[in-house]
C-alpha positions as CSV (number, residue, x, y, z in Angstrom):
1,X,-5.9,-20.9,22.2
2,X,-3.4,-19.0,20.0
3,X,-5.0,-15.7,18.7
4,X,-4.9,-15.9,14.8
5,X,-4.4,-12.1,14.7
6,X,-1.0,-12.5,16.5
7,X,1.5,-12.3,14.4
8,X,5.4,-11.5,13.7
9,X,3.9,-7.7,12.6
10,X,2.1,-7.5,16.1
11,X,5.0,-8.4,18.0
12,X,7.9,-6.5,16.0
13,X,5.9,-3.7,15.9
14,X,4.0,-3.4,19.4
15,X,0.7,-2.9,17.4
16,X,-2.4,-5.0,18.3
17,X,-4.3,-5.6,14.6
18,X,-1.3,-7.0,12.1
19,X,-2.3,-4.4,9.9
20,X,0.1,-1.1,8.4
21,X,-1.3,2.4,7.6
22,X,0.9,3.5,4.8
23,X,2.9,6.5,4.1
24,X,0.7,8.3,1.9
25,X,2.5,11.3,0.9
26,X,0.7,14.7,2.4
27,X,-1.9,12.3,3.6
28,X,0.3,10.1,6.1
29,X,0.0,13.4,9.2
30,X,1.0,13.1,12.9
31,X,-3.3,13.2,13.0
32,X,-4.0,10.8,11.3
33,X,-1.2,8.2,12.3
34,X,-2.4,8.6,15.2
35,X,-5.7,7.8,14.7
36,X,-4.7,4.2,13.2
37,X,-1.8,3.7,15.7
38,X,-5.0,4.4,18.5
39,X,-7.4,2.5,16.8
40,X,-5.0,-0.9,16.8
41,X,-2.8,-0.5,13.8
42,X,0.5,0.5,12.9
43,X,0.9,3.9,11.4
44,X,3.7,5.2,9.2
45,X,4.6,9.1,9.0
46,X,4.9,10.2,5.5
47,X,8.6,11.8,5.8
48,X,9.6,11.6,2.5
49,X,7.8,14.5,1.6
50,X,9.0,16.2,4.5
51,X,12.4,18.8,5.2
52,X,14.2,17.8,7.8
53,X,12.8,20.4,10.6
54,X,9.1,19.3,9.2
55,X,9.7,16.1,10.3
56,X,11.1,16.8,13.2
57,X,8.1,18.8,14.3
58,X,5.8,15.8,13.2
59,X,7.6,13.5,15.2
60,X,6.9,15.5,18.4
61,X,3.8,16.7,17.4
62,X,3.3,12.5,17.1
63,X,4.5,11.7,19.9
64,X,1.9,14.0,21.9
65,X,-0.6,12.6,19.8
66,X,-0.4,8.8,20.9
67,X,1.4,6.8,23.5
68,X,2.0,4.1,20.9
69,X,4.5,3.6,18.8
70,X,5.1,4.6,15.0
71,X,7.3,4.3,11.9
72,X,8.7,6.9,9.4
73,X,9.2,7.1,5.7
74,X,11.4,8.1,3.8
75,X,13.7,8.3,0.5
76,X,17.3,8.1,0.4
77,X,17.5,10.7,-2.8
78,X,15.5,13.1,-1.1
79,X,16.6,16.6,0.1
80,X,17.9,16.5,3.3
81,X,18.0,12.3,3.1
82,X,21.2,12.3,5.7
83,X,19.9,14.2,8.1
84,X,16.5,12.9,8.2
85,X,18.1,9.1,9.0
86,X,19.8,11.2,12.0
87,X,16.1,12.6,13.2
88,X,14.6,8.9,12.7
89,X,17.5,7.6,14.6
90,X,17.4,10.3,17.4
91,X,14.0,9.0,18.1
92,X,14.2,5.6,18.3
93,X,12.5,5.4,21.6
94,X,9.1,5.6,19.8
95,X,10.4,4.9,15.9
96,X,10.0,1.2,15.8
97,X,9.9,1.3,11.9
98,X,11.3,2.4,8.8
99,X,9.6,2.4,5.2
100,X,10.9,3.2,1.8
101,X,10.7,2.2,-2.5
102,X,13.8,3.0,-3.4
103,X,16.0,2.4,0.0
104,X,19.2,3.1,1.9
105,X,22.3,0.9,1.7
106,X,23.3,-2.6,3.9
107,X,25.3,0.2,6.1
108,X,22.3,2.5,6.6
109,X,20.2,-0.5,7.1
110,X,22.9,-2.0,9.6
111,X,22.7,1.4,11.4
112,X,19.0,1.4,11.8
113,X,19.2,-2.3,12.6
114,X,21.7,-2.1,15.6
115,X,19.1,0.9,17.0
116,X,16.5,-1.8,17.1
117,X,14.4,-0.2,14.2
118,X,13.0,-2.5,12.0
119,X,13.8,-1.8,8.2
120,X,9.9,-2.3,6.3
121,X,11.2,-1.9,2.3
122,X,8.0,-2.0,0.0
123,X,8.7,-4.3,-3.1
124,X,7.1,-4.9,-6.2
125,X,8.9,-7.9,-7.7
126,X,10.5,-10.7,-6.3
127,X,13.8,-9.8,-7.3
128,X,13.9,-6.9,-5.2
129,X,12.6,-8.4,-2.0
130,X,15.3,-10.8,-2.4
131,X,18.2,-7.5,-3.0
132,X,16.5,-6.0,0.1
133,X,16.9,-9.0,2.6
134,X,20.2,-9.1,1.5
135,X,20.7,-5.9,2.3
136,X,19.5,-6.7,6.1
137,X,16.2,-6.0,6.0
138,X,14.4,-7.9,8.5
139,X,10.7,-7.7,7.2
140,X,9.3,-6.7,3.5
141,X,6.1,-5.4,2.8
142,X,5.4,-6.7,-1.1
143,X,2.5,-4.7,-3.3
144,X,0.7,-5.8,-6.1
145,X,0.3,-4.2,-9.4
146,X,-3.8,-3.6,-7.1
147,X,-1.9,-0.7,-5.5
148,X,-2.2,2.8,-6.2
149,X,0.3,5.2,-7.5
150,X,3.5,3.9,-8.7
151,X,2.7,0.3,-9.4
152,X,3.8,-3.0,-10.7
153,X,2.1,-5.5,-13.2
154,X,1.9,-8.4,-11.6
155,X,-1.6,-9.1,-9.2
156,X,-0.9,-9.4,-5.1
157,X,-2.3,-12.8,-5.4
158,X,0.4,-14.2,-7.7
159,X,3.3,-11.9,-6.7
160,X,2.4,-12.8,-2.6
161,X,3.1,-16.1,-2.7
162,X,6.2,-15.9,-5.2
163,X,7.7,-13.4,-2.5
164,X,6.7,-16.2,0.2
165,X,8.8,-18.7,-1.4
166,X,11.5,-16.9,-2.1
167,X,12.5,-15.0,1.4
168,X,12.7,-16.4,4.8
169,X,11.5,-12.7,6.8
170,X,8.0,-11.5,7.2
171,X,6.0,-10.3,4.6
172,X,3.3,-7.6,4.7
173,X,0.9,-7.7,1.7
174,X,-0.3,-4.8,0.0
175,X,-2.4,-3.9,-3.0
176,X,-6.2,-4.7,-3.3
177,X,-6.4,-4.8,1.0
178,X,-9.7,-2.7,2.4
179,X,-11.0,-5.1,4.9
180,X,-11.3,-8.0,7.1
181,X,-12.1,-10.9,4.6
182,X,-8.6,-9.7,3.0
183,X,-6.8,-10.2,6.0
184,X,-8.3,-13.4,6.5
185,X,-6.8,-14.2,2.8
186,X,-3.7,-12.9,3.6
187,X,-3.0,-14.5,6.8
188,X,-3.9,-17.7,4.8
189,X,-1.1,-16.9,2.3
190,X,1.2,-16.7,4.6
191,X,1.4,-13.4,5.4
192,X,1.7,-11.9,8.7
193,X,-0.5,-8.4,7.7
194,X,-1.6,-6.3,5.8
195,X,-0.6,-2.5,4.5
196,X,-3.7,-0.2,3.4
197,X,-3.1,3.1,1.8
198,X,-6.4,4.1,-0.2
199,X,-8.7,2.4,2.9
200,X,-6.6,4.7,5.7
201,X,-6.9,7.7,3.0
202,X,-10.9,7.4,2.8
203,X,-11.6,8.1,6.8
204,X,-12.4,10.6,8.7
205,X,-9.4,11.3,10.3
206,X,-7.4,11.4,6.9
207,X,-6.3,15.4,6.0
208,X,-7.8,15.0,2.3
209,X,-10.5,17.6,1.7
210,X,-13.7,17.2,1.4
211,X,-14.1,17.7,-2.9
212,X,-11.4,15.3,-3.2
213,X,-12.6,12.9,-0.6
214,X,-16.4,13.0,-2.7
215,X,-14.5,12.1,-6.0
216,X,-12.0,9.3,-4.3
217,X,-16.2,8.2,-3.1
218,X,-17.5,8.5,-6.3
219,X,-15.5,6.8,-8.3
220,X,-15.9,3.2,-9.2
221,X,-13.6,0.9,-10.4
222,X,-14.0,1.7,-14.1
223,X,-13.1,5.2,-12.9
224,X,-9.5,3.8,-12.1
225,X,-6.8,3.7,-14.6
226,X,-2.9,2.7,-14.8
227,X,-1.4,6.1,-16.7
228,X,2.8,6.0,-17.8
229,X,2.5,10.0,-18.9
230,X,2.7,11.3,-15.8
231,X,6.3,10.3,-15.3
232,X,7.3,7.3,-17.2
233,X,6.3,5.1,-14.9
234,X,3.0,3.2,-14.0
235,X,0.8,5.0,-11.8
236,X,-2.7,3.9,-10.4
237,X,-5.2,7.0,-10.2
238,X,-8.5,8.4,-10.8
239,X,-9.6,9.0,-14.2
240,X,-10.4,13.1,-13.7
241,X,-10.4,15.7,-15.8
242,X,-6.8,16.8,-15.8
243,X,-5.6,12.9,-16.0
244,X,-7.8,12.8,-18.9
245,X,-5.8,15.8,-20.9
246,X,-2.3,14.3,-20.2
247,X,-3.8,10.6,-21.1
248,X,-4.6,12.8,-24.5
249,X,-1.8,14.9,-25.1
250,X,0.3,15.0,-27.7
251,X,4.2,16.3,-27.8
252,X,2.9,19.7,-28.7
253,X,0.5,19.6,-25.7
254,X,2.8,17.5,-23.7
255,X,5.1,20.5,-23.8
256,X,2.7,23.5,-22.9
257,X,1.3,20.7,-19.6
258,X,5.5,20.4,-19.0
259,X,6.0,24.3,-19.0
260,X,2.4,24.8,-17.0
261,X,4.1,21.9,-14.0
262,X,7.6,23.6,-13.6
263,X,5.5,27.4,-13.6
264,X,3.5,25.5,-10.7
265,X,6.6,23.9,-9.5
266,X,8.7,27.1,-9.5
267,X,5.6,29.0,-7.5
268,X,5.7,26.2,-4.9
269,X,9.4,25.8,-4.1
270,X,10.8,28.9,-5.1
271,X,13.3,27.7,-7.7
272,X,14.5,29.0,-10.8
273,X,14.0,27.9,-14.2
274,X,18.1,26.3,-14.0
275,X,17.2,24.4,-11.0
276,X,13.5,23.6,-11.8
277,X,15.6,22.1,-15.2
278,X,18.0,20.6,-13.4
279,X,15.6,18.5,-10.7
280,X,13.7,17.4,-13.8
281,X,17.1,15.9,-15.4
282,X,17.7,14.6,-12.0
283,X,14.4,12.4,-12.2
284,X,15.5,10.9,-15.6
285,X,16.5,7.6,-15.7
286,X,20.0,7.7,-17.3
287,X,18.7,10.5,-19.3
288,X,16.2,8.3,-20.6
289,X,13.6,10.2,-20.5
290,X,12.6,12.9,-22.6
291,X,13.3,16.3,-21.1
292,X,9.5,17.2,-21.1
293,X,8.1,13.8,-19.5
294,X,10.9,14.3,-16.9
295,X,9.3,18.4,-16.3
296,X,6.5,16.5,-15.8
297,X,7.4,14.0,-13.3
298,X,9.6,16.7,-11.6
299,X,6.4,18.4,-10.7
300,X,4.0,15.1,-10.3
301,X,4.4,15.7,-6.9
302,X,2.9,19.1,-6.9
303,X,-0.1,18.1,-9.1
304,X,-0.7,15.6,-6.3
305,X,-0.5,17.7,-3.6
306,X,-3.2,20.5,-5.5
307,X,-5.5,17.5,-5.0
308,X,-4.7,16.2,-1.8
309,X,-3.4,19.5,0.2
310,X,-5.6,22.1,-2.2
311,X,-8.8,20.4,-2.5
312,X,-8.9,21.0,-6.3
313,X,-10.6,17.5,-7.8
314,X,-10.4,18.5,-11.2
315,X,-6.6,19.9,-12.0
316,X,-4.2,17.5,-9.2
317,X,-4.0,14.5,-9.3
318,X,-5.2,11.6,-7.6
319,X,-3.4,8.1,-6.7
320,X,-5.5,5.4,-5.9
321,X,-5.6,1.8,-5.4
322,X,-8.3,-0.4,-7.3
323,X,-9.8,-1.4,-4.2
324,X,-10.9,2.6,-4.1
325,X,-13.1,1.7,-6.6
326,X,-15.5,-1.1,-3.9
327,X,-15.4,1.7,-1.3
328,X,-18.3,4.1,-0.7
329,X,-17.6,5.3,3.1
330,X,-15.7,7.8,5.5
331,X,-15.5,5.7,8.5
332,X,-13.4,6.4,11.8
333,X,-9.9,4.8,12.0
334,X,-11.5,3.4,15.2
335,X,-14.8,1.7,13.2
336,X,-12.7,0.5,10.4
337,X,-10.2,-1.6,12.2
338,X,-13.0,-2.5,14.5
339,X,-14.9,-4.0,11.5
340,X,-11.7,-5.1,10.2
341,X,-11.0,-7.0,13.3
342,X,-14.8,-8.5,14.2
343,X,-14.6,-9.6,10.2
344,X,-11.5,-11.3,10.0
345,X,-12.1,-13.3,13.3
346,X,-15.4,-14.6,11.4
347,X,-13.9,-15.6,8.6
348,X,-11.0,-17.5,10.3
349,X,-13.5,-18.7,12.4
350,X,-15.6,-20.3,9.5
351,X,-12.5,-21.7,8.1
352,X,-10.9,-23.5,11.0
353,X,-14.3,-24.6,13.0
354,X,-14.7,-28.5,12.7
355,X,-16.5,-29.5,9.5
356,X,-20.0,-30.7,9.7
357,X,-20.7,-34.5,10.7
358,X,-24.1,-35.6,9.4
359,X,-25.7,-38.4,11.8
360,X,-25.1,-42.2,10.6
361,X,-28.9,-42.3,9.8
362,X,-28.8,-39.5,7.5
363,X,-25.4,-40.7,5.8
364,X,-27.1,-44.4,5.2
365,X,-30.6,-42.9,3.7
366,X,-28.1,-41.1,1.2
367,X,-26.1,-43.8,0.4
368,X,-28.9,-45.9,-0.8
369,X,-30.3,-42.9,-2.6
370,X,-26.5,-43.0,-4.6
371,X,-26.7,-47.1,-5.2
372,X,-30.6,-46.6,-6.3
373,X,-29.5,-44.0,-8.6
374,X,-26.3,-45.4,-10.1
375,X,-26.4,-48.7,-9.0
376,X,-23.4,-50.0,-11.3
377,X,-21.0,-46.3,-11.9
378,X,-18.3,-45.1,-10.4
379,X,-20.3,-41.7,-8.5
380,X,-18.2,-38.9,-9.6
381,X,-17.5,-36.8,-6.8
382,X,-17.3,-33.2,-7.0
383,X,-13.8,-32.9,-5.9
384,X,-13.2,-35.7,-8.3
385,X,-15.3,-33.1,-11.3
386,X,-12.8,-30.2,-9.8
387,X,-9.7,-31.9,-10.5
388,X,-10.7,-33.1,-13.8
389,X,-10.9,-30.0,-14.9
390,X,-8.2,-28.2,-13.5
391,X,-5.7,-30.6,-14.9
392,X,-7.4,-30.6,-18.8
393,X,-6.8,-26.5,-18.2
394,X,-3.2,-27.2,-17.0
395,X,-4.3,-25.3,-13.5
C-alpha cells in the first residue's frame, strides 16, 4: 500500500514527514534545523539575516549537526546577496533547497536549478506563484494571510486551492499549520506538505528565550493582531506592550519611536546617522513611504531580534502566526513531528477506511420504520437538506 505521507516534498527533498521548518529569522539556527531535519522534517537555515562568513559558519556548524540534508534562506537585496548564492552553491552536496519572499532572477534560479537545488519561493497571492514558476521554480510554498509576520489577506483555505489550479509544480501550504489533523487537510487539498514557522519556534530546541517563549505561550488568539505601523506592510504579531504604543502613536510620537529605532539601529550595526538614513530610504517603496515609517521599518528588524535574541517581551517585537494563539506547549522537535505523524495517519485513516455497511436486517427494520412514518413523502435525505441549502446561499 502507498504511504499517504509520501509525497513530491519527501522525495525532492530526502526528508521523511512532508513537512518544512521555516526560516524564522534569528530563530531558524544550525541547532534547531537540526533538531527538525533529525526528527523527520525538512529544515531551512535562516540566511537572510546572516553576513556572508555567518552563514558560512552555520552551514558547517550544520552540517556537523545532522547527516541529513537542509535548505537555506535568503534575500536577493540583502548585504552580501551575491556572495551568499556563491556559499549556498558551494555546498550543494547537503543544500537541497532554497527559500525566499522576494527572490532571485530566471538566471539565478537557472543557476541553482542546474546544481540540483530545488528553488522553494514563498507566495502570498496567486499572481506571484504563477511569476515564480515562470521564473523556473520547480516547487512553491503558498501562505495564507493565517501566517505570521509579513502577511497577506486572503485565508490558506481559499488562497491553497486558487494556487492549486493555477500552477502545475508542488505546493507547500503554510499559514494556520500546527499539527497533524492540518496535514491531513492539506494533503486533501492537494498539497504535498506543509511549512510551520510559529509551531517549530514554540519547542524546545528553538533559540527564543525563555520570557519571550512564556508570552508567545500565553497569548491567545485575541492576543494576536495584523499591525501596518511597523513598516507599511501587514504584519502578524503579539499584541505586547511596545506594539501597543506604535498601534497608538501619532506623527509626533511616530517620530520620537523612528529616532529611538535608528539610535537602536545605529548601536547594533555601527552605522552613522547618513547611512542609517539612507537604508531607511532604501526600504521605501518608490519613496512611498514616509521618511519616518521607513526609520521604522529600517530598524523592524532590530526590534525583532530584542525579542527573539534579547529576551526582552515587552520592548521587541514579536511575529506570530494565528495558530500561536491554539498552542500552549514546548515540546521536542522529535515529539512534535512524532504526534504530527501518529495524528495525521489517523485521520487519513478515518477518511479512506471503507464506510460502514449495516446488516440487511437492520437496513429492512429501518426502512419500514421510514414508510410507517411517511408512508406517502418523498423522505428528505440529509444530503438532499445540505444541498438545499447551499444552493439558496449561493455556496
Amino acid at each position: 500500500m502507498t504511504d499517504p505521507l509520501a509525497t513530491a516534498l519527501t522525495t525532492r527533498l530526502g526528508c521523511r514527514l512532508p513537512v518544512i521548518q521555516t526560516a524564522m529569522g534569528w530563530i531558524a539556527t544550525p541547532e534547531l534545523v537540526a533538531a527538525s531535519s533529525n526528527a523527520g522534517a525538512f529544515g531551512f537555515l535562516a540566511g537572510a539575516v546572516m553576513k556572508p562568513a555567518e552563514l558560512g559558519e552555520a552551514i558547517a556548524r550544520l552540517k556537523d549537526l545532522t547527516p541529513h540534508n537542509f535548505g537555506v534562506n535568503f534575500h536577493s537585496f540583502q548585504p552580501g546577496a551575491q556572495e551568499i548564492v556563491e556559499i549556498i552553491l558551494a555546498n550543494k552536496d547537503r543544500v537541497r533547497a532554497v527559500s525566499f519572499g522576494r527572490g532571485p532572477d530566471a538566471r539565478m534560479i537557472g543557476r541553482f536549478n542546474d546544481a540540483g537545488i530545488l528553488c522553494i519561493p514563498t507566495v502570498g497571492a496567486v499572481k506571484h506563484a504563477e511569476k515564480m514558476v515562470q521564473l523556473g521554480c520547480e516547487m512553491v510554498t503558498v501562505q495564507g494571510g493565517e501566517g505570521g509576520g509579513h502577511t497577506g489577506s486572503v485565508p490558506t483555505t481559499v488562497l491553497l486551492p486558487q494556487v492549486l489550479d493555477a500552477v502545475d509544480v508542488p505546493v507547500v501550504a503554510a499559514g494556520g499549520f500546527g499539527d497533524g489533523r492540518g496535514l491531513a487537510a492539506a494533503l486533501a487539498y492537494g498539497a504535498v506538505g506543509i511549512a510551520m514557522g510559529t509551531r517549530f519556534l514554540m519547542t524546545a530546541e528553538s533559540p527564543v528565550p525563555a520570557s519571550p517563549k512564556a508570552a508567545y505561550v500565553k497569548a491567545g488568539t485575541g492576543d494576536i493582531v495584523v499591525s501596518t505601523k511597523v513598516d507599511g506592510i501587514p504584519q502578524r504579531m503579539i499584541l505586547n506592550p511596545l506594539l501597543k504604543r506604535i498601534e497608538g502613536s501619532g506623527k509626533l510620537a511616530m517620530w520620537l519611536r523612528a529616532v529611538e529605532a535608528g539610535l537602536e539601529m545605529k548601536r547594533q550595526t555601527g552605522m552613522s546617522w547618513g547611512q542609517v538614513l539612507g537604508t531607511a530610504r532604501a526600504m521605501t517603496s518608490h519613496g512611498e513611504m514616509p521618511l519616518a515609517q521607513a526609520m521604522m521599518a529600517a530598524a523592524a528588524p532590530m526590534m525583532i531580534q530584542r525579542a527573539v535574541v534579547s529576551g526582552d517581551a515587552e520592548h521587541g517585537l514579536m511575529a506570530t502566526g494565528v495558530v500561536g494563539g491554539r498552542l500552549s506547549d514546548l515540546p521536542t522537535c522529535a515529539d512534535l513531528l512524532a504526534a504530527i505523524e501518529a495524528e495525521a495517519r489517523a485521520r487519513i485513516a478515518a477518511l479512506t477506511q471503507p464506510p460502514f455497511v449495516s446488516s440487511p436486517s437492520a437496513c429492512g427494520l429501518a426502512a419500514a420504520a421510514q414508510d410507517k412514518l411517511h408512508p406517502s413523502d418523498e423522505v428528505e435525505t440529509p444530503a438532499r437538506s445540505i444541498s438545499t441549502s447551499l444552493d439558496a446561499n449561493g455556496g
